[in-house]
N, C-alpha and C positions, 0 to 999 in steps of 0.2 A: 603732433599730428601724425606723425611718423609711425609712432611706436601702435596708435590706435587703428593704422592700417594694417597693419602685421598683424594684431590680434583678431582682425574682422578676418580677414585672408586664412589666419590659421583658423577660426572656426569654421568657414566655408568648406576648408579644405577635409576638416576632421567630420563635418557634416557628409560631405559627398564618398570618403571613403567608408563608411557603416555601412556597407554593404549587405553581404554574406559574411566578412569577416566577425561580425559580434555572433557568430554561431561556432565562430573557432573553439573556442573552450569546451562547449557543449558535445562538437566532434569529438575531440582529444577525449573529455571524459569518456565519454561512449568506447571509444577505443583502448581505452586502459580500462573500462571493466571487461571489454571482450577480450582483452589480451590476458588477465587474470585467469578468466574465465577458462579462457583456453588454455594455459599455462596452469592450470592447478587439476585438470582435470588430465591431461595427457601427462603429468608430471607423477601423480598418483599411482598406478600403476608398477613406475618403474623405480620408485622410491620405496613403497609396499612392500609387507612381508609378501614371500610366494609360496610357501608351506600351510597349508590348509589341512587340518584335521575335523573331525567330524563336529567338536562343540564349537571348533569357529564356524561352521558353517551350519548349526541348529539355528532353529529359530530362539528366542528369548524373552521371556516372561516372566520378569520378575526373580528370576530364578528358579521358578515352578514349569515343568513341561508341559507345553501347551497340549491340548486333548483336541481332537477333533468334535466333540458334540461340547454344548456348556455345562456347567454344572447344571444341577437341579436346581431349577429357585430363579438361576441368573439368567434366565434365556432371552430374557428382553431388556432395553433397557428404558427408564420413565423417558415420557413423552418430554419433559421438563428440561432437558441438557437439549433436547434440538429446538424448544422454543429458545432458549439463553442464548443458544449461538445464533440464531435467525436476529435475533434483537442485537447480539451485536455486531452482527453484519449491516444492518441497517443503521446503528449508528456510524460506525465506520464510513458507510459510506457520505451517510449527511455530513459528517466531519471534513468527507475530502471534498464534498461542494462546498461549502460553506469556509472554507482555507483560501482560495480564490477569488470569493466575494471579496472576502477581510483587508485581501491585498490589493484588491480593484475595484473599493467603496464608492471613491470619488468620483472615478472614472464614469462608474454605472450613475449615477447619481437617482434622480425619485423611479426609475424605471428598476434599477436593481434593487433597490428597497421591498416595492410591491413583489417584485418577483421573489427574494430570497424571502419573505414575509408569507407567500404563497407556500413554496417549500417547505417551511418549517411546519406551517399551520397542519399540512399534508402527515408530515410525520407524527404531531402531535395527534391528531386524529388516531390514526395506526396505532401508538402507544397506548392512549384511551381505550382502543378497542380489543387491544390483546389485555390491559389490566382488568378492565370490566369483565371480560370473560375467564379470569381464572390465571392467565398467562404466567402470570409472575409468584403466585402462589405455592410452595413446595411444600406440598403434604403428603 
C-alpha cells in the first residue's frame, strides 16, 4: 500500500511541476540556433580572405559576363515557370496545414474532418481551374 502511495505522490508531483519547464528544450534550441547564427556570421569575416581583386568581386554568370540589356530572343521569360512556382507554393503550403491535422486527427475528431475535407476540397478546386485553363500545359 506503501509503495502505491509514493507512485500517486510522485505523479501529483511530476503533474504539478509541467509548468513552463516542458518549453526548456524548445528555449535552449532557439538559443543554439541564435548562438550559431551569431557565431557564424561575426566569425566570417574574421576568418575570411581580406584581399579582394576585381574578379572576386564581378558578378558571375555562368562564366559568361553578364551584359546590361538581354540577349535578343531572351528578354522575357514564359509565363509557365511563375504558374510552377505559384502551384508549388500552394502545395507547400497545404502540406504545412495538413502535417498538424495528421498529428492532431483524434484530438479534432468529426469537426477536424469536415474542416480539413473543406481545405482540401478548396485546393482541388484551384488545381481544376489552373489545369482547365491551360496552367500546366508547356508549349
Amino acid at each position: 500500500m506503501n509503495s502505491s502511495v509514493s507512485a500517486a505522490g510522485v505523479l501529483a508531483q511530476g503533474n504539478a511541476d509541467s509548468g513552463l519547464g516542458v518549453f526548456l528544450p524548445l528555449v535552449l534550441l532557439f538559443g543554439l540556433a541564435l548562438a550559431f547564427g551569431l557565431f557564424s556570421v561575426l566569425l566570417g569575416p574574421l576568418l575570411g580572405p581580406s584581399r579582394y581583386n576585381r574578379a572576386k568581386t564581378s558578378a558571375y554568370e555562368c562564366g559568361i559576363e553578364p551584359s546590361p540589356q538581354p540577349v535578343v530572343g531572351a528578354g522575357r521569360m514564359p509565363i509557365a515557370y511563375y504558374v510552377t512556382a505559384m502551384l508549388f507554393i500552394l502545395f507547400d503550403i497545404e502540406m504545412v496545414f495538413l502535417f498538424p491535422y495528421a498529428v492532431a486527427a483524434d484530438f479534432l475528431g468529426l469537426w477536424g474532418v469536415v474542416a480539413i475535407t473543406l481545405f482540401i476540397a478548396t485546393f482541388f478546386i484551384a488545381d481544376i481551374y489552373v489545369w482547365r485553363r491551360g496552367g500546366l500545359d508547356w508549349n
